[in-house]
C-alpha positions as MATLAB code, in Angstrom:
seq = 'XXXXXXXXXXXXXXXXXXXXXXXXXXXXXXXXXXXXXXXXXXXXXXXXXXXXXXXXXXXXXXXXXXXXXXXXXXXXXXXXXXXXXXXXXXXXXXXXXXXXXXXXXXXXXXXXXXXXXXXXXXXXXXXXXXXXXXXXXXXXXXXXXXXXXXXXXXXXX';
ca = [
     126.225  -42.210 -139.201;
     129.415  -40.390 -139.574;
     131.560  -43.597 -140.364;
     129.118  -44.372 -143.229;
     129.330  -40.479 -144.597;
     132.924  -40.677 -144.782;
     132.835  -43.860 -146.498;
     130.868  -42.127 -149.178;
     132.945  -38.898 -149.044;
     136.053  -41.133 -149.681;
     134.323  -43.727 -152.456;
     133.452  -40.556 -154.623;
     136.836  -39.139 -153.874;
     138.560  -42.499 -155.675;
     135.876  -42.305 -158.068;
     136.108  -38.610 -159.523;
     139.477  -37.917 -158.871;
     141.957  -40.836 -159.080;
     140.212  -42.325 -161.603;
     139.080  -45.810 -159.512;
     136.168  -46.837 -159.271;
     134.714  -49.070 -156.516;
     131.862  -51.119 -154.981;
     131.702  -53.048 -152.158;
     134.013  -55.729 -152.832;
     136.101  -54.757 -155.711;
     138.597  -51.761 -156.785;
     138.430  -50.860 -160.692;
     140.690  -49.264 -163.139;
     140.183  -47.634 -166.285;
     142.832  -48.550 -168.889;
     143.952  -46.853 -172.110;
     144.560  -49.831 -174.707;
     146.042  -49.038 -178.095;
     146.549  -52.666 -180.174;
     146.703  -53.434 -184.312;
     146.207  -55.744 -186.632;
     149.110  -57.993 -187.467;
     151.725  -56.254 -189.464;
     149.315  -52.777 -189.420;
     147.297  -53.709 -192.153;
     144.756  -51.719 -193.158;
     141.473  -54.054 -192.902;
     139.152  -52.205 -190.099;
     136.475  -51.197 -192.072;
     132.818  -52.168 -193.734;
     131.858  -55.585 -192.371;
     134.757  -56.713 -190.700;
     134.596  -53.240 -188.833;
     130.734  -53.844 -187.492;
     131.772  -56.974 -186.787;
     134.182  -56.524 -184.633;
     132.423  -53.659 -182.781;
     129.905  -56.056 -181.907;
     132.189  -59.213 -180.828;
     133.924  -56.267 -178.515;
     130.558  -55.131 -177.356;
     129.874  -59.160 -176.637;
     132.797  -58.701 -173.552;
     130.862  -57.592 -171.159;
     128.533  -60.017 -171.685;
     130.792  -62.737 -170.809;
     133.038  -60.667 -168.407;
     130.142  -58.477 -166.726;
     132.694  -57.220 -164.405;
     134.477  -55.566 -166.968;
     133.255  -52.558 -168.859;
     134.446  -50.816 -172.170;
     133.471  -47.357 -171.368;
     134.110  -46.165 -174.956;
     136.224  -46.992 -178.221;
     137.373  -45.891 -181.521;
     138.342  -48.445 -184.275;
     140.343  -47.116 -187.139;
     141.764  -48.858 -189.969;
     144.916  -49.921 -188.422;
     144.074  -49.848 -184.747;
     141.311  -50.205 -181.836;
     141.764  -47.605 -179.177;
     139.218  -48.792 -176.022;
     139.113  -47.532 -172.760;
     138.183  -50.285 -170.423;
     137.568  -50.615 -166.933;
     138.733  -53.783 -165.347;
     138.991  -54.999 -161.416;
     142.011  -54.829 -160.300;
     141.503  -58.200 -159.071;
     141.843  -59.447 -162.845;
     145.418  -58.379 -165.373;
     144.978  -55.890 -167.811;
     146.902  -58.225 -169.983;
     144.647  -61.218 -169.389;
     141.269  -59.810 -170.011;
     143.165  -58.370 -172.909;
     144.419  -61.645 -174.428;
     140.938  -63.289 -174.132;
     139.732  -60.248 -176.158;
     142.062  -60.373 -178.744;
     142.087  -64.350 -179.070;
     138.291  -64.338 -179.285;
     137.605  -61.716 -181.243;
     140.761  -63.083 -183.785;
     139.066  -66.780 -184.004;
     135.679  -65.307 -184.562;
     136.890  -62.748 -186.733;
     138.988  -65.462 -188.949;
     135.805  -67.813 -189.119;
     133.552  -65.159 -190.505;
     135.723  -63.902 -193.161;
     137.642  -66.101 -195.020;
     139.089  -63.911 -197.168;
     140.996  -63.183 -193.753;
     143.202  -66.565 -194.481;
     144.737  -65.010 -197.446;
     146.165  -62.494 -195.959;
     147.056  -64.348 -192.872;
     148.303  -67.690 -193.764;
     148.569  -68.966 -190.142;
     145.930  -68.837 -187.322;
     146.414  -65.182 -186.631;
     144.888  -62.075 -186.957;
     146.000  -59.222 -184.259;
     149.413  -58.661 -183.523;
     150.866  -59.655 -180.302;
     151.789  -56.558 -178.963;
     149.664  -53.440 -177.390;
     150.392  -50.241 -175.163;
     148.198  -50.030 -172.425;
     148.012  -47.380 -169.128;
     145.862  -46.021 -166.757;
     143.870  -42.981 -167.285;
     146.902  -40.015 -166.793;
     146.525  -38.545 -163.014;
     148.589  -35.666 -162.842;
     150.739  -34.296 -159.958;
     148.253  -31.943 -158.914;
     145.037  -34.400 -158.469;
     147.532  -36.951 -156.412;
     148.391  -33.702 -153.949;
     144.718  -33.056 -153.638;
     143.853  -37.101 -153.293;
     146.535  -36.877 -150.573;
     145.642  -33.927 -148.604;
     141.696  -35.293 -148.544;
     142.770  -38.594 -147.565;
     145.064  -37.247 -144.448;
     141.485  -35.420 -143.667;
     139.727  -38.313 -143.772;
     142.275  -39.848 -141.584;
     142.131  -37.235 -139.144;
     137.680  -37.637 -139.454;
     138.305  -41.493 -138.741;
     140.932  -41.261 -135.200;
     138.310  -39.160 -133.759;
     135.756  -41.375 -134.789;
     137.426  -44.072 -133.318;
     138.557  -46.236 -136.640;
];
């Protein structure tokens, strides 16, 4: 009974305070994505806007492991926060986004092909992190953990 308590103790412990999430089989992260449209133009908005919210809430449903936990879209930018495994890149489940939601994008608005002459629509480049931990919540992550670890020896793990 005690093993499965500390498992708990430990899974919320990741979850709240290091910013992980986890289930039985798989270790998430939450990522800060910043990317633009090619050459920052200015087209985010109206249609093309509800559009695209809806082809980026259409992720999940092909990629149920992965979960946009919230987003802003502004004229020049989209600014998600996404959880993905950690068994999956960041950069991958990013590309498929961004290639998908480009193609899609490009097919439903033509007026898209004057503006960009070749088959493109987001630029290639993005800024992406994890969600900050500070020094502080790692010293506290630390110190819990080296009290689990204590829990476990006498426990016999």
């Amino acid at each position: 009974m005690k093993a499965n308590s500390c498992k708990l103790v430990c899974f919320i412990v990741l979850q709240c305070v290091m910013g992980i999430r986890q289930s039985a089989h798989n270790a998430y992260h939450e990522y800060n994505i910043v990317w633009i449209p090619k050459y920052k133009k200015w087209l985010l908005k109206g249609d093309l806007k509800q559009f695209f919210e809806q082809r980026l809430r259409d992720v999940e449903a092909y990629h149920p492991e992965v979960e946009i936990e919230k987003y802003s879209i502004q004229l020049d930018r989209v600014h998600p926060i996404i959880v993905i495994p950690l068994k999956h890149a960041a950069s991958a489940i990013l590309g498929k986004i961004k290639v998908n939601t480009s193609r899609a994008i490009r097919k439903e608005f033509e007026w898209i092909k004057k503006i960009y002459s070749r088959n493109e629509f987001w630029s290639p480049v993005y800024s992406s992190s994890t969600v900050e931990i500070n020094e502080a919540i790692i010293e506290r992550y630390v110190e819990f953990q080296e009290k689990m670890d204590k829990e476990w020896s006498k426990l016999g793990f």
